[in-house]
C-alpha positions in Angstrom: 20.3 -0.5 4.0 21.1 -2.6 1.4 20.3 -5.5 -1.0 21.9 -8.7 -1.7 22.8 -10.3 -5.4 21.7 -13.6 -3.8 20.4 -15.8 -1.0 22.6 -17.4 1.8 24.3 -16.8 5.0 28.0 -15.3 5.9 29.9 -13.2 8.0 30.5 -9.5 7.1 33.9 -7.7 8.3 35.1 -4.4 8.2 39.3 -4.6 7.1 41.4 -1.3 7.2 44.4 -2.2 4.1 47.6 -0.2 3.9 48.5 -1.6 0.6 48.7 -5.2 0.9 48.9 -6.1 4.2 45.5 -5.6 6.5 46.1 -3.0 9.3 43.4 -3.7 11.6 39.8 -6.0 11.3 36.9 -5.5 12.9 35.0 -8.7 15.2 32.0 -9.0 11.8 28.5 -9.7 12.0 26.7 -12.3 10.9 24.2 -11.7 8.3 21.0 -14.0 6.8 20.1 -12.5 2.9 16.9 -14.4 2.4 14.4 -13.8 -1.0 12.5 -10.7 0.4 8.8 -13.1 -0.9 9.8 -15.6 2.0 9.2 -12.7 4.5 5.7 -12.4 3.7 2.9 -14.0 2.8 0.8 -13.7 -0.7 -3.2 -14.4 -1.5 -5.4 -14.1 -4.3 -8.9 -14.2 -4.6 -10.5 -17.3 -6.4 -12.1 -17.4 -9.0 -8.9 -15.5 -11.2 -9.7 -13.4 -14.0 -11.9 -13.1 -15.3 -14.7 -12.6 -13.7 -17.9 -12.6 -15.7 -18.7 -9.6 -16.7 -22.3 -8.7 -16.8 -21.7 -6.5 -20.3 -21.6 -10.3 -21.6 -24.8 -10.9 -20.7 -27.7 -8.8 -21.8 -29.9 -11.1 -22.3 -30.1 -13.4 -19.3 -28.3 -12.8 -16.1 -24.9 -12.7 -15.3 -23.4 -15.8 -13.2 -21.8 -14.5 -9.7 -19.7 -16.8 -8.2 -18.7 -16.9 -4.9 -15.1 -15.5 -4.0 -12.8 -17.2 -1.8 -9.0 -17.3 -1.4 -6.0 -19.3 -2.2 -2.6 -18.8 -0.6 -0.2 -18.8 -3.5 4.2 -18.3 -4.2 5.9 -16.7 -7.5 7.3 -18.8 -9.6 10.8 -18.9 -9.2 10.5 -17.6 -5.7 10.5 -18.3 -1.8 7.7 -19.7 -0.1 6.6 -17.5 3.0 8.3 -18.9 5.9 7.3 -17.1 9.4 10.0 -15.7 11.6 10.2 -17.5 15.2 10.3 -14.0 17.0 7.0 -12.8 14.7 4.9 -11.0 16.4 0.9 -11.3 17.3 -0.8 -9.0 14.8 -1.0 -8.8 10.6 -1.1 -6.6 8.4 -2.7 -7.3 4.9 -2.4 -5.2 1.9 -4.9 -5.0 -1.0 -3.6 -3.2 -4.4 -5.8 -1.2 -6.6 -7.0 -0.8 -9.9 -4.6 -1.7 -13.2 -1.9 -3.5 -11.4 -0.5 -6.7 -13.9 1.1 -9.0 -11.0 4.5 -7.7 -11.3 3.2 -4.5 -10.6 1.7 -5.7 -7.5 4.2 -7.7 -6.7 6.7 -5.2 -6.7 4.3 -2.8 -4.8 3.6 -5.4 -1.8 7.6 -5.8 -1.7 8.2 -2.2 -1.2 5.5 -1.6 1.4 6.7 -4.5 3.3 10.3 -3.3 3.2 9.9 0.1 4.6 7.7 -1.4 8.0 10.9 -4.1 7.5 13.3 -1.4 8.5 10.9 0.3 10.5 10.7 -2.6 13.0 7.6 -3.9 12.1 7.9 -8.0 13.6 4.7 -9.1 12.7 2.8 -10.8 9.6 2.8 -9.2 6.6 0.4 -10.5 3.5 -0.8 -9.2 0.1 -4.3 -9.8 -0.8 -4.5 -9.8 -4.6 -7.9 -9.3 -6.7 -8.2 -9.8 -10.6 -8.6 -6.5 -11.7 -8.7 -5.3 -15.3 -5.3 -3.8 -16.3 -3.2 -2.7 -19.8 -2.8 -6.6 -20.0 -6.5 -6.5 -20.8 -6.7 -3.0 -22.5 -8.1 -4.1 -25.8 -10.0 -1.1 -26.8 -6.9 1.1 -26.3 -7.6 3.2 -23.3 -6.7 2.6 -19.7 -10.5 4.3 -18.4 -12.0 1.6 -20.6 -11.8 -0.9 -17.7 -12.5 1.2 -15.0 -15.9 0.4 -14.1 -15.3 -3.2 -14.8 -12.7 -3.7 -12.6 -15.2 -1.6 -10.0 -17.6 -4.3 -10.3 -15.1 -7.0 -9.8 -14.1 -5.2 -7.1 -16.9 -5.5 -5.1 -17.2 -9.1 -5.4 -13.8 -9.9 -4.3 -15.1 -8.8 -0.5 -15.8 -12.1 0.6 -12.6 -13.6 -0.7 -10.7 -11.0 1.0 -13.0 -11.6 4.5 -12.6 -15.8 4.0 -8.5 -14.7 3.8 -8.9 -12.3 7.1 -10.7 -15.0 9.0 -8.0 -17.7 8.6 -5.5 -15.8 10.2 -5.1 -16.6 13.2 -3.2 -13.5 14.7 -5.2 -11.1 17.7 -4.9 -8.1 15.7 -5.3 -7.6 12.1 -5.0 -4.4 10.4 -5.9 -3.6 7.0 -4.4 -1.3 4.5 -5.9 -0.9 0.9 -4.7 1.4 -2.1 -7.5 3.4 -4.4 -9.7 0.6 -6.2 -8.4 -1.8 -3.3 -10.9 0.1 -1.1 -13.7 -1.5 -2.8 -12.7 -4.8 -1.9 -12.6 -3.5 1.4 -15.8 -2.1 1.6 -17.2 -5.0 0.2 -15.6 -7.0 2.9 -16.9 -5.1 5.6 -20.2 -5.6 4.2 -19.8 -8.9 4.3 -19.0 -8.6 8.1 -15.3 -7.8 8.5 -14.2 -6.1 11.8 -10.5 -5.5 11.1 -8.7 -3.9 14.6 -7.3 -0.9 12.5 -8.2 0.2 8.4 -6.0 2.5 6.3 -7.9 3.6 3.0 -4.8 5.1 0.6 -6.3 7.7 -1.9 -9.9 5.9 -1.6 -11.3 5.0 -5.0 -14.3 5.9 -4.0 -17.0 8.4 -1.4 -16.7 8.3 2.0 
């Protein structure tokens, strides 16, 4: 296991030296180092932050958009590009609470890299929702957010539903860490029969 310094395709060969002079070399295999965010895909929920927070609005109600999704690539970065060999099924990941987007991107990267080298073949997508985190931390303290982002969190169900729906894969799985399982509820609420659900250290009563 390993990572490369940059994109692009080559040969790698083991060569035993004596010295100068090569003593025997092995027949190589040919390797493809690709940006690790062209392997999978990312989605956000639309509207992006923020959403309106009902705090704002004592006096009248509180707007509630609908949620939907957008597919989206980091700047700077690959665009997902699926394998030929990829298999029938996906498998979507949805972060939790306080994650900035390097955070979750780094978090999606990881958990796409160990079912990489586990042999997972099929698609692999983040599902990203505009949670409050120490970007937004005005008043000082992290729990200050905490039931904001909880309310966010269960609008961004039919955003992450809308996302679900457009795969077009057989099975779909779902995976969702702490406040991520809010979205998912909210999701299934909204109608969502994934074939498979993994709730991470739930953010919330069974």
């Amino acid at each position: 296991m390993f990572e490369g310094s940059a994109k692009g395709t080559g040969q790698l060969c083991l060569v035993l030296k004596m010295g100068s002079s090569s003593e025997a070399e092995g027949p190589g295999i040919w390797l493809n180092l690709a940006d690790v965010q062209e392997m999978f895909q990312n989605a956000e929920g639309t509207p992006g932050f923020p959403y309106p927070n009902p705090l704002d609005y004592l006096e009248q109600e509180p707007p509630r958009p609908a949620t939907h999704f957008q597919t989206i690539s980091w700047p700077g970065r690959g665009t997902f590009k699926a394998e030929p060999d990829e298999t029938d099924e996906a498998l979507v990941l949805v972060h939790g609470w306080n994650m900035t987007d390097p955070d979750r991107r780094t978090f999606s990267e990881s958990f796409f890299k160990r079912l990489w080298w586990k042999g997972y073949k099929g698609r692999f997508a983040s599902f990203a929702w505009p949670t409050y985190n120490s970007d937004h931390d005005f008043a000082g303290w992290i729990p200050d957010h905490y039931n904001k982002s909880e309310y966010v969190g269960w609008k961004y169900g039919p955003g992450l539903k809308a996302y679900m729906d457009s795969i077009s894969k057989s099975s779909k799985h779902l995976a969702a860490h702490s406040m991520g399982n809010i979205v998912v509820a909210s999701a299934l609420k909204a109608g969502l029969r994934p074939s498979s659900y993994v709730a991470m250290e739930a953010a919330m009563p069974a």
